[in-house]
N, C-alpha and C positions, 0 to 999 in steps of 0.2 A: 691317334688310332683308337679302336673299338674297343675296349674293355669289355673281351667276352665273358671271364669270371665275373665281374660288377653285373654283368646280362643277367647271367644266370640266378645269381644269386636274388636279384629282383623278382627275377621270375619265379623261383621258388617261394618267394615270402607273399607271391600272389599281389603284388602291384602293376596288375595288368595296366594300367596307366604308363606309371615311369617305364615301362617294358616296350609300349608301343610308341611313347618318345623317344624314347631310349634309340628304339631303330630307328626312327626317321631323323634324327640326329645324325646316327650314322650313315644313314643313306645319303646324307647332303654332305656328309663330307669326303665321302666316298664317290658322288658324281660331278661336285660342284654346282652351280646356280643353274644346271640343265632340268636338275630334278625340281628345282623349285617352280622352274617355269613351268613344266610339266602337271604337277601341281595347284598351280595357280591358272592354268588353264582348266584343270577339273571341276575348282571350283566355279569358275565362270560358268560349264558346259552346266553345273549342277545347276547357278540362280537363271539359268538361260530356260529353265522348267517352272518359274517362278520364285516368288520370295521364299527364304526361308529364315529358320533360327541359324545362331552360331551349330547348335546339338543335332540339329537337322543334315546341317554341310557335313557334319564331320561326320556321320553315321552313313552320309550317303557316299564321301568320297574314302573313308576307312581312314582320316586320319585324326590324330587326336586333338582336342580344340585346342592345343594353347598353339599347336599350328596353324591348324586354321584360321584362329584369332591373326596370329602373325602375322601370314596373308593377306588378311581381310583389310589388315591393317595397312597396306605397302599396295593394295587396289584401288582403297580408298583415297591414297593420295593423287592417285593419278585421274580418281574419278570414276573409274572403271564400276565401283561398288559402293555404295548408298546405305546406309542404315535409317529404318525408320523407329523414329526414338520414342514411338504411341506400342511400335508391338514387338521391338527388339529386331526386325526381320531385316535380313539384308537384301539387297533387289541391283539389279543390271541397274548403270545409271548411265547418264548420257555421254562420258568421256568415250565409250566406244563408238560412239557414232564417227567421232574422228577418224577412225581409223579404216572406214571403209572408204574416203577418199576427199582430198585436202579441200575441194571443190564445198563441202559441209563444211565450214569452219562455223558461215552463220549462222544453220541451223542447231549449232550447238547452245546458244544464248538461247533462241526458239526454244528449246527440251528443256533448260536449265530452267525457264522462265515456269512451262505449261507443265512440268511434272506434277508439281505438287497439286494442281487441280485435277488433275490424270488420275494421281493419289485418293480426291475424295471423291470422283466418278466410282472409282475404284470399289471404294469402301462399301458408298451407297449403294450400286445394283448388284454389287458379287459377278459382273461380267467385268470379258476383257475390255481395256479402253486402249485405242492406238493414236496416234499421231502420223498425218500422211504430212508431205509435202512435194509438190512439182517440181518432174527433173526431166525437162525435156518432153519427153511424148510420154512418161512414164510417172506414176506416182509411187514415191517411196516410204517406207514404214520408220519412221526416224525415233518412234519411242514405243514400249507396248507395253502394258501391263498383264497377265493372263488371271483369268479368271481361275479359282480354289472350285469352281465345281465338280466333279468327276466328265461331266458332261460340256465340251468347252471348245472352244474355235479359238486358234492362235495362226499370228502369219509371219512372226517374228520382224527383230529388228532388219533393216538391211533390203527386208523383201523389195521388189520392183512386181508394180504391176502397169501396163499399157492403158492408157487413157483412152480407150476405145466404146463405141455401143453398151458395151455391156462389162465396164467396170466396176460397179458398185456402187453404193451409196459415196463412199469418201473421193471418190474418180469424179461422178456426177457432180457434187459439190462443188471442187476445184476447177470443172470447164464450168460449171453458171455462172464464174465470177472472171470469167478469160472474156477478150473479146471475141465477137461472131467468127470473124474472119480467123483469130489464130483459133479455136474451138474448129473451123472446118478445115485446117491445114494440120493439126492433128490428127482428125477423123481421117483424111486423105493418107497421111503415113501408115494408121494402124490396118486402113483399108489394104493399102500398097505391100502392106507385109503379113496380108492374110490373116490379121487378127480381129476385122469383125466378121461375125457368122454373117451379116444381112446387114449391106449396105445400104441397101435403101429404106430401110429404118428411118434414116437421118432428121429426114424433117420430124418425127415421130420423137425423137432427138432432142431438137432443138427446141421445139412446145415443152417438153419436162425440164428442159433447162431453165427456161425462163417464168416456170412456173418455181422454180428451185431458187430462184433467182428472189424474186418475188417476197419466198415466204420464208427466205432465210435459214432453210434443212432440208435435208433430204438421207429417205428412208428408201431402202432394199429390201427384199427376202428371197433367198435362193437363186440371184440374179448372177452372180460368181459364186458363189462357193453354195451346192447342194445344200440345202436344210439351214442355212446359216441367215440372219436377219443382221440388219446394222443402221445405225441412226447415225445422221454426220452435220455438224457447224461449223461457221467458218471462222478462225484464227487471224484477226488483222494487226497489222504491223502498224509503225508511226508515219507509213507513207500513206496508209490511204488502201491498202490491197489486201488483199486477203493472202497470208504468206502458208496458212497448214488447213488441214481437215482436221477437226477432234472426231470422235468417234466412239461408239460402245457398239461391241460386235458379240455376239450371240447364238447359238443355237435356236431355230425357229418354234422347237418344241415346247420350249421356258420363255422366249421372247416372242409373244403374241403379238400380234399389231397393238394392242390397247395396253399392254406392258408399256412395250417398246417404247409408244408417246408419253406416257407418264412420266419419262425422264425425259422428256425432249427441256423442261425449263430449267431443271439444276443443270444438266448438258449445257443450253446456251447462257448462264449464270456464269459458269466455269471458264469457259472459253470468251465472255465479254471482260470478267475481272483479269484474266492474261492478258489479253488484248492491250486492255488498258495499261496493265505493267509494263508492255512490251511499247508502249509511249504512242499505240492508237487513239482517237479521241471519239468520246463517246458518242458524239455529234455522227461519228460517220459508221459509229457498229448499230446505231438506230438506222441511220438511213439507206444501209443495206439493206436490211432485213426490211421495208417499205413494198 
């Protein structure tokens, strides 16, 4: 039970610290592991805004850090929370991908492999960097890092977007390396369910794909998301396919067209050295890009 005299009297000697331990002590034994979960979900909802410090978490979810440490600590085994050990900061890591459906189990190796390249996209442009891969007629956002600038485009992990006309750069990407026929059996779905504005686009379509094809990236601006730019390469596996989109996505106002390419070669550096990890052979991340 609570020792509310022991409370008090902390509180009077101004150890606002052991005061606000002191309660959340109490509180968890007063709700049981309900509250921690509750807890350990704020702090998710907090690095779900980006990375942060331990002093950051705690200041933002009001509790005190040897809690939060606590936490961070019983996230991290599961995965859930990452620390990076250049700037102390903790960030979303790929064990929730699991959890949005068991169908992901191999894109989890995919994240675990491409993060820490994700990491130095990251560093170098100060934008977001995401990770797509194909699920059906749909591409999905299986990793993301957000950009520290005030000014900034996020689409979160988990997002689904439709492989249609006018998907974006990391969409386009993913049908240049599909065959013709399933690329138009796609297009025919998205058509069928009212998701492209103008179908007959398509041949219009299929020239940008195989120009995308071609030259091994592909670039947007404001094609899906208003004002937003985005550059995207392809992620290949050890079969031979191209398994994700890497991507830095941006605000059009900071990401000029002549920014934008300036990263296109540490971009495909980043996404060739995963590749390779993920047991592609360099023989065939050259010869895509031909």
């Amino acid at each position: 039970m609570f020792n509310k005299t022991k409370f008090y009297r902390m509180k009077q000697r101004g150890e606002a610290g052991c005061v606000v331990k002191a309660r959340e002590e109490a509180a968890d034994k007063g709700s049981g592991s309900v509250r921690s979960v509750e807890r350990a979900a704020d702090i998710l909802s907090c690095l779900g805004m980006g990375e942060k410090t331990l002093t950051e978490i705690s200041q933002d979810v009001g509790l005190s850090k040897a809690t939060v440490h606590r936490l961070l600590a019983a996230l991290q085994k599961k995965d859930f929370v990452a620390r990076d050990e250049e700037t102390g900061k903790y960030f979303l890591h790929w064990g929730l991908v699991g959890l949005l459906t068991k169908s992901l189990s191999r894109e989890q190796q995919l994240v675990h492999c491409v993060y820490p390249f994700m990491k130095k996209l990251w560093r170098y442009t100060g934008e977001t960097v995401t990770l797509y891969v194909r699920k059906g007629y749909n591409r999905v956002c299986v990793a993301e890092i957000v950009s520290q600038h005030p000014l900034k485009y996020s689409v979160g992990v988990g997002t689904v977007v439709p492989l249609n006309a006018h998907t974006g750069s990391p969409g386009k990407l993913l049908l240049a390396y599909m065959a013709k026929d399933e690329v138009a059996d796609v297009l025919t779905q998205c058509e069928q369910a009212g998701l492209n504005s103008n179908p007959a686009d398509r041949g219009l379509l299929f020239q940008e794909l195989q120009q995308i094809y071609k030259q091994g990236w592909a670039s947007s601006f404001g094609e899906r998301i208003h004002g937003g730019a985005s550059l995207s390469v392809p992620v290949w596996d050890r079969s031979g396919n191209v398994s994700a989109s890497l991507n830095i996505l941006g605000p059009c106002a900071r990401l000029t067209e002549e920014i934008l390419m300036s990263y296109l070669d540490i971009l495909k550096q980043c996404a060739e050295t995963a590749s390779i990890r993920l047991g592609a052979s360099p023989a065939v991340i050259k010869g895509g890009e031909e």
